[in-house]
C-alpha positions as CSV (number, residue, x, y, z in Angstrom):
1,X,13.4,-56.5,-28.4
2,X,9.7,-55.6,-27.4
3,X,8.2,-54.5,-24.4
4,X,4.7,-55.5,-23.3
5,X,2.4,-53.6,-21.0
6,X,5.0,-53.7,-18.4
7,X,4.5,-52.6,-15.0
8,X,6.2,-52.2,-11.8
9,X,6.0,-51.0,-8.2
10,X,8.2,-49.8,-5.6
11,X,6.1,-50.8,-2.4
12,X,2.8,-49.4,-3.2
13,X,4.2,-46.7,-5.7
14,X,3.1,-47.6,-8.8
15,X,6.4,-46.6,-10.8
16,X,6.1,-47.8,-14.7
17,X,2.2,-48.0,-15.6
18,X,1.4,-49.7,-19.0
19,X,4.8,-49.4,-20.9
20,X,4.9,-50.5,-24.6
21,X,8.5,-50.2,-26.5
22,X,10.1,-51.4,-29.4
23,X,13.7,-51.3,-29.7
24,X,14.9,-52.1,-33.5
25,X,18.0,-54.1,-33.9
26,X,20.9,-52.5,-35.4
27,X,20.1,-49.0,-33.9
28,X,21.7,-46.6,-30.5
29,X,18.7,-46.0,-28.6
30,X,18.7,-43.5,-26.0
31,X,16.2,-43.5,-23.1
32,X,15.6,-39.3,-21.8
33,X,13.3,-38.1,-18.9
34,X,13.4,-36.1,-15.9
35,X,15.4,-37.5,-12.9
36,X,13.2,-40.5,-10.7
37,X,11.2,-41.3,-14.4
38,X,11.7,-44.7,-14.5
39,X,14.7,-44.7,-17.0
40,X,17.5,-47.0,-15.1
41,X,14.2,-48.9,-13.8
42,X,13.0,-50.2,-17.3
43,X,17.0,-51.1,-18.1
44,X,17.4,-53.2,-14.6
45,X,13.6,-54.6,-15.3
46,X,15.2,-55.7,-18.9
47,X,18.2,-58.0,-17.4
48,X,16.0,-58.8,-14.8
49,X,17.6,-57.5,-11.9
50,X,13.8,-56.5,-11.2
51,X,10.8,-58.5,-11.4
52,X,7.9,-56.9,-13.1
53,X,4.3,-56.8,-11.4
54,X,3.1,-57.3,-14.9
55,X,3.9,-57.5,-18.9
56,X,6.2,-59.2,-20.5
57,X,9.5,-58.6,-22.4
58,X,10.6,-60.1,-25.4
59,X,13.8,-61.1,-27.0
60,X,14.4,-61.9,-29.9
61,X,10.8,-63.4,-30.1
62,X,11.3,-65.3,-26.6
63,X,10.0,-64.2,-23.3
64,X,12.9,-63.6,-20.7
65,X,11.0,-65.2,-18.3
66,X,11.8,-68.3,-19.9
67,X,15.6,-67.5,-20.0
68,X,18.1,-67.8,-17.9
69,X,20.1,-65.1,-16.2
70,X,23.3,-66.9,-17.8
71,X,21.1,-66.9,-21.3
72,X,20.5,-63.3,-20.8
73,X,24.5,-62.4,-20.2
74,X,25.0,-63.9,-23.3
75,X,22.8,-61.7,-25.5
76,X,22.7,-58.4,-23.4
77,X,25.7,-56.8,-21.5
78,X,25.3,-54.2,-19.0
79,X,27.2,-51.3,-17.4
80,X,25.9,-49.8,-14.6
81,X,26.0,-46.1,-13.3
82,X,28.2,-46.9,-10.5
83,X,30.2,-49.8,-11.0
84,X,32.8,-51.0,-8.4
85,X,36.0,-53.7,-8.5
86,X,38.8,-53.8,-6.3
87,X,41.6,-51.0,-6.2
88,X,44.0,-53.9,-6.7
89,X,42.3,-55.2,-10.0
90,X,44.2,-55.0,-13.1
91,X,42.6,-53.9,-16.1
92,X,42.8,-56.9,-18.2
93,X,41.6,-59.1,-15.0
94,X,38.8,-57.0,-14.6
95,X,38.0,-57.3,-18.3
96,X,38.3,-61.8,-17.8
97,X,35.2,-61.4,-15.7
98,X,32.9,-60.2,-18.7
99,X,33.4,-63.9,-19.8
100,X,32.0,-65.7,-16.6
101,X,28.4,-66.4,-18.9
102,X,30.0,-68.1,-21.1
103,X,32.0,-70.4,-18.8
104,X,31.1,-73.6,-17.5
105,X,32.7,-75.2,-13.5
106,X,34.5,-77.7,-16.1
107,X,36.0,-75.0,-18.6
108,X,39.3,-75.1,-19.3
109,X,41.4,-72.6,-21.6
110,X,39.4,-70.6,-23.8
111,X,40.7,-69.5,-26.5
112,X,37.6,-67.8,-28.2
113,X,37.4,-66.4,-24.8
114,X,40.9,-65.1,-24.6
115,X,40.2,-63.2,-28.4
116,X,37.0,-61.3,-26.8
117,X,39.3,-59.8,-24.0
118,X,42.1,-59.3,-26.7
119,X,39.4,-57.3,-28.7
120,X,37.6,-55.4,-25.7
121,X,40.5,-54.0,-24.9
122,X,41.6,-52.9,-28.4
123,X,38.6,-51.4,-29.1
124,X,38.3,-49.4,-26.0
125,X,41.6,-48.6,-26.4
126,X,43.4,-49.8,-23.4
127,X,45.7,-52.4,-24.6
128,X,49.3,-50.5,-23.5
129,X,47.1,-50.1,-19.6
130,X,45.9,-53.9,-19.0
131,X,48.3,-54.7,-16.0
132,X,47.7,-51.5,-14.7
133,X,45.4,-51.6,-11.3
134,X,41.8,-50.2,-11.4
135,X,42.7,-47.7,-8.5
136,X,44.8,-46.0,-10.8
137,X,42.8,-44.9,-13.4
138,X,41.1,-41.8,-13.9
139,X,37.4,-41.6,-14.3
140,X,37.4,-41.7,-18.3
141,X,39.7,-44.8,-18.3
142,X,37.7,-46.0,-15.7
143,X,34.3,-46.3,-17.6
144,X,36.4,-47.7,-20.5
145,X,37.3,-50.6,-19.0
146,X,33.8,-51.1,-17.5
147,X,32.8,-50.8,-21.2
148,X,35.4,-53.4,-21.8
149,X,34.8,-55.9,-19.2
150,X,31.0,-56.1,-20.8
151,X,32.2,-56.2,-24.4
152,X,34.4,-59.4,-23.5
153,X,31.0,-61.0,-22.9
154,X,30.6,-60.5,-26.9
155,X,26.7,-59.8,-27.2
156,X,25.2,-57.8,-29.8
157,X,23.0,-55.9,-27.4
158,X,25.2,-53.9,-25.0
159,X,22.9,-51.5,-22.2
160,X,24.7,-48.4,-20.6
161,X,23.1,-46.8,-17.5
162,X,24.5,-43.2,-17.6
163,X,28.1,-43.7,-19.0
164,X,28.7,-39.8,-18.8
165,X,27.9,-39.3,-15.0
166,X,30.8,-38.1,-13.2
167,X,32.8,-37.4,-16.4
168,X,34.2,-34.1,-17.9
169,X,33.8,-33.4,-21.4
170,X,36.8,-34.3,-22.5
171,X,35.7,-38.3,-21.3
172,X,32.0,-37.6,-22.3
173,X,32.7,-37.4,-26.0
174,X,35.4,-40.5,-25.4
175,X,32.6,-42.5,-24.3
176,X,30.1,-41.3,-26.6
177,X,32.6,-42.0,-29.9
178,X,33.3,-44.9,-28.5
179,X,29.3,-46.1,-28.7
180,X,29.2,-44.4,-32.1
181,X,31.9,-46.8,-33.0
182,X,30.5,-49.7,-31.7
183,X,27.5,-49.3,-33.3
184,X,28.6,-48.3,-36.6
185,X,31.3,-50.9,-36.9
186,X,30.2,-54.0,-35.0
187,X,27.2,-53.6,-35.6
188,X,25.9,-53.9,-31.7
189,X,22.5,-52.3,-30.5
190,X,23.0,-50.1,-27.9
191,X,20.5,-49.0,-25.3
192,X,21.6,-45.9,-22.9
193,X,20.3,-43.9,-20.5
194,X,21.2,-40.1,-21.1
195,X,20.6,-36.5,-19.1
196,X,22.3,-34.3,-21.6
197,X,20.0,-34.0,-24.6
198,X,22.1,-32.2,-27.1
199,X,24.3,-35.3,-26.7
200,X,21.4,-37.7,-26.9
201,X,20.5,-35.8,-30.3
202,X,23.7,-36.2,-31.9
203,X,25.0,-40.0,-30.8
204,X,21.2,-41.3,-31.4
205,X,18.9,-43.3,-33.8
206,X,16.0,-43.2,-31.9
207,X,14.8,-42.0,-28.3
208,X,12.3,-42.7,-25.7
209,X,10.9,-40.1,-23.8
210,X,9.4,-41.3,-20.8
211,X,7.3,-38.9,-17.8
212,X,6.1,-40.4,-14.0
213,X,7.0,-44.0,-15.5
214,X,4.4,-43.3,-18.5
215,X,5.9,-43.1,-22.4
216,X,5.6,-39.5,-24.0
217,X,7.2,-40.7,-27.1
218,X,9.3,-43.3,-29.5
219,X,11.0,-42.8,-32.7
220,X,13.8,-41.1,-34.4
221,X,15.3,-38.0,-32.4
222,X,15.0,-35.3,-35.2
223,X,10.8,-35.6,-34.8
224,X,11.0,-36.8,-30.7
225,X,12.7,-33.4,-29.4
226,X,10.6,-30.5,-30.2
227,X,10.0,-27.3,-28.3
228,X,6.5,-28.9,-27.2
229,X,7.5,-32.2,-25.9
230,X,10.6,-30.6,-24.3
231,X,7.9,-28.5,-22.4
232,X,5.7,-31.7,-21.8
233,X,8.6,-33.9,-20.5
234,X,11.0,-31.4,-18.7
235,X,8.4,-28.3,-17.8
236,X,11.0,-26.2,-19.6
237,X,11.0,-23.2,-22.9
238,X,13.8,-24.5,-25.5
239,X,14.3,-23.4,-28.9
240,X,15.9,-26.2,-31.3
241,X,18.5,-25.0,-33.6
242,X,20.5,-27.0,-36.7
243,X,24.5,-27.2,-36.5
244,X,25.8,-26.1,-39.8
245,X,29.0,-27.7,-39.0
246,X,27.4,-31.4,-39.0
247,X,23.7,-30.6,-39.5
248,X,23.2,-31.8,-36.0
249,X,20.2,-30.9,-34.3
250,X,20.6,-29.0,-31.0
251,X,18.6,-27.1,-28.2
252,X,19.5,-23.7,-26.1
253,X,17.2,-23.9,-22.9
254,X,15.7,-20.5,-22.3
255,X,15.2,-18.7,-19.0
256,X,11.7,-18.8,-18.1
């Protein structure tokens, strides 16, 4: 997927100025900046649920101008920060819906469609709860079978707009070994938007750091979060330490 000078305006705010990204195929990419960036903004502008005021975006070679919003369901699943479905819902109903993009006013049984919700809700582990109602799940399970409902749409590109919010620990880590697994064993690309940077440093590939809608950097998260550019994105002191239980990069914030 590549970005092209893309810009966009709320009113006469001039939000994103001149963005140029890469995403590589293959890879969990996670997108970090200071609340009111432009970080949910660029995702939304992706799927176009925004229009750009200029650029392009590209992918897989092809302008999504040209596509479809039915075309782009089928190659890029999205879950939202806030996501709502009736209390009533069961799980494994809510889960059918991630196959709308893929059927037709004429379909009739679809059994393809019938293995993708079969699988989403193995992987996300909530086979033994499908016929149990939305209302009734906590917040972890809750984000799961979000998760699940946009797997069943069987892309290779899945986009997550702040899957952590509202979660405790406990959930976070569900949710983030959950992407880890996705990634590593299907295969997908995954795109997410993340506050907590010690977790974007240990569930990423690569990062982009973005600052008042403009890119401060793009690459692997080992050389993207440093002291400096900590201090550039977030106007904070940090020191950046290595885990010698996993080798994992991490930061301590430091009072100013």
């Amino acid at each position: 997927m590549e970005i092209r000078d893309l810009k966009f305006s709320y009113g006469d705010r001039a939000f994103i100025q001149g963005l140029n990204v890469h995403i590589e195929k293959g890879r969990v990419t996670t997108i970090l900046g200071p609340n009111g960036c432009g970080k949910s903004t660029l995702l939304n502008l992706i799927v176009r649920q925004l229009k750009p005021q200029g650029g392009d975006i590209f992918l897989e070679g092809r302008s999504i101008r040209q596509m479809t919003a039915r075309e782009i369901s089928r190659k890029i699943a999205m879950v939202h920060q806030q996501n709502r479905a009736p209390a009533d819902l069961t799980v494994e109903r809510l889960v059918q819906f991630g196959r709308m993009p893929h059927q037709t006013m004429f379909s009739s049984r679809d059994e393809e469609g019938e293995e993708a919700v079969r699988w989403a809700l193995k992987v996300t582990r909530l086979e033994k709860m499908k016929q149990k109602s939305v209302g009734r799940l906590s917040g972890g399970e809750r984000q799961r079978a979000f998760i699940a409902m946009a797997l069943a749409q069987k892309t290779d590109i899945l986009f997550l707009d702040e899957p952590t919010t509202y979660l405790d620990i406990y959930y976070q880590m569900e949710i983030l070994n959950l992407v880890r697994q996705l990634n590593r064993e299907y295969g997908m690309t995954v795109v997410m938007v993340l506050h907590d940077i010690n977790q974007a440093m240990q569930f990423s590939d690569d990062i982009i750091m973005i600052k008042e809608g403009r890119i401060c950097y793009i690459g692997s998260v080992r050389a993207g979060i440093t002291a400096e550019r900590l201090s550039e994105v977030y106007g904070i002191r940090a020191v950046i330490h290595e885990s010698s239980e996993n080798h994992c990069p991490y930061m301590i914030p430091l009072v100013s």
